[in-house]
C-alpha positions, 0 to 999 in steps of 0.5 A: 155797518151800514142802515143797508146791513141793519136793516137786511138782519132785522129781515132775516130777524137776527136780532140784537139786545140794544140798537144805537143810531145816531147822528146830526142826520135825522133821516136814516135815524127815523127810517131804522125806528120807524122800520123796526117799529113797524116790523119787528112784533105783529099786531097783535104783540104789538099792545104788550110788547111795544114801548116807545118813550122820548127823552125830554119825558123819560129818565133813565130808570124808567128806561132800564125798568121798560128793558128789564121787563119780559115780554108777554106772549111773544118772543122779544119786546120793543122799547124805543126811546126818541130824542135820546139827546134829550134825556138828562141823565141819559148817561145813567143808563150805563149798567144796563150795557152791562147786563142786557135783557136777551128778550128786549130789544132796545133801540136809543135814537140820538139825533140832530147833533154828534155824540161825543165818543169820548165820554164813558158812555159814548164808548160803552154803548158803541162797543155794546150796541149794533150802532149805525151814525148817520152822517150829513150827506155833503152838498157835493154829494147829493146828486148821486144819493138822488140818483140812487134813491130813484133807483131804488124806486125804479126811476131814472132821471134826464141829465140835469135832474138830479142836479137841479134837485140837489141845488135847489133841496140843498142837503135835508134828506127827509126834506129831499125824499119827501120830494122826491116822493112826490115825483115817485108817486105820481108816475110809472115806474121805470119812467125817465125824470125829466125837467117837466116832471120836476117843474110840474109835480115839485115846483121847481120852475124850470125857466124861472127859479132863483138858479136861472136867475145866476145863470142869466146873471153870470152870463150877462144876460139882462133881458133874461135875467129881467124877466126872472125878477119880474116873475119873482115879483109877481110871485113874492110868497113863492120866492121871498127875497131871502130864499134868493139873495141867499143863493145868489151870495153863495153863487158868487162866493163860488165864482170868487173861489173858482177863480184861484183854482181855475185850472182844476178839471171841473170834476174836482172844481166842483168839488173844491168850491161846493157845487153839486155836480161838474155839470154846471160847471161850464156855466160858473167857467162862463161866469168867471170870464165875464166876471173877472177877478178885478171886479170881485169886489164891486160885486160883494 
């Protein structure tokens, strides 16, 4: 099941007695409380019937006394329990799995790291609940789920957008849609993405950011590549030596990978060595050539 799927029955309000998402990718965690948060009781309802506890101040007893308590003047109540992974004995809430209360709806929220299905409650609470685990999106990938995401607004994106954003938001996706958001916010729908926009309502320069900086560098170009580190040192809150010598290792690291399996088509070279999207592909090519496997090592 999908949070698509989820989501679309808590619309048509087929409801279910317990909810589980979980997983090391918060986003889709927070979007699915969030909206049942929002959605699921009116206003009014909302002071009797709403109950959200975290789990680092809970135990699971309060837990299962909030659940096992009926709503007043409404048809269900909402008990949310945040940061589940946080709960000491959350495992203690087994019995409830058992006997469920039809007029509660008790969604747990576990995130930022794997639940392990192979404990008793793990394997009870999967079989018990409508459960949705939100799986880290790979870097790979990430074009795409930008791509899409616009979409969903109405927006499209000029070749290269989704790309840069991918390389250079890397795979946080509440870091990524807040971006986005940005850019959504700020212009029509229906309107084309293009690098301008990029630059001028997120901030990614589009002739000076640490990714035309390997460029210039895999392409030997020094005057440009020059130029870049002077802006950089003139900018040194903007671009801390960390947030580029970090890419530019990986950059590198890539380069070297690419060599062994060069001759890959560079749809699936950009999936082998973990780069976003095979349109930067012919750049890491051009690369490989005035970097040769020879002088690999020099450059580590």
């Amino acid at each position: 099941m999908t949070h698509l799927d989820i989501l679309r029955n808590i619309k048509e309000k087929n409801y279910h007695p317990l909810y589980l998402f979980y997983g090391e990718e918060s986003y889709y965690i927070d979007l699915l409380s969030k909206y049942m948060e929002e959605n699921v009781l009116d206003e009014a309802s909302k002071a009797f019937n709403l109950l959200v506890v975290y789990g680092k101040d809970a135990n699971a007893k309060a837990v299962i006394d909030m659940a096992c308590r009926y709503p007043m003047m409404a048809s269900h109540q909402l008990v949310i329990l945040k940061e589940a992974q946080e709960m000491k004995d959350l495992q203690a809430l087994e019995p409830y799995f058992e006997k469920m209360v039809p007029t509660t709806l008790l969604v747990i929220c576990y995130k930022h790291k794997k639940l392990d299905k192979r404990t008793s409650f793990a394997k009870k609470i999967i079989k018990s609940a409508m459960a949705f685990e939100s799986k880290r999106v790979y870097e790979n990938k990430m074009p795409k789920w930008i791509a899409d995401y616009l979409k969903g607004k109405k927006f499209k994106s000029a070749e290269g957008v989704n790309a840069l954003l991918s390389e250079f938001l890397g795979n946080n996706l509440t870091k990524v849609a807040n971006e986005l958001d940005k850019l959504c916010i700020n212009l029509k729908p229906g309107t084309e993405i293009t690098l301008d926009h990029v630059q001028e309502h997120i901030g990614i320069s589009k002739d000076f950011n640490v990714f035309e900086l390997q460029k210039a560098i895999g392409f030997k170009d020094e005057a440009k590549a020059m130029q870049i580190v002077r802006y950089f040192v003139g900018n040194p809150r903007a671009h801390p030596h960390v947030m580029i010598l970090g890419p530019l290792s990986s950059y590198f690291t890539k380069i070297y990978q690419a060599h062994f399996q060069s001759k890959l088509s560079d749809r699936d070279l950009a999936k082998e060595i973990g780069v976003g999207s095979p349109f930067f592909i012919p750049e890491y090519r051009q690369a490989m050539r005035n970097y040769p496997l020879a002088v690999m090592p020099r450059v580590f």
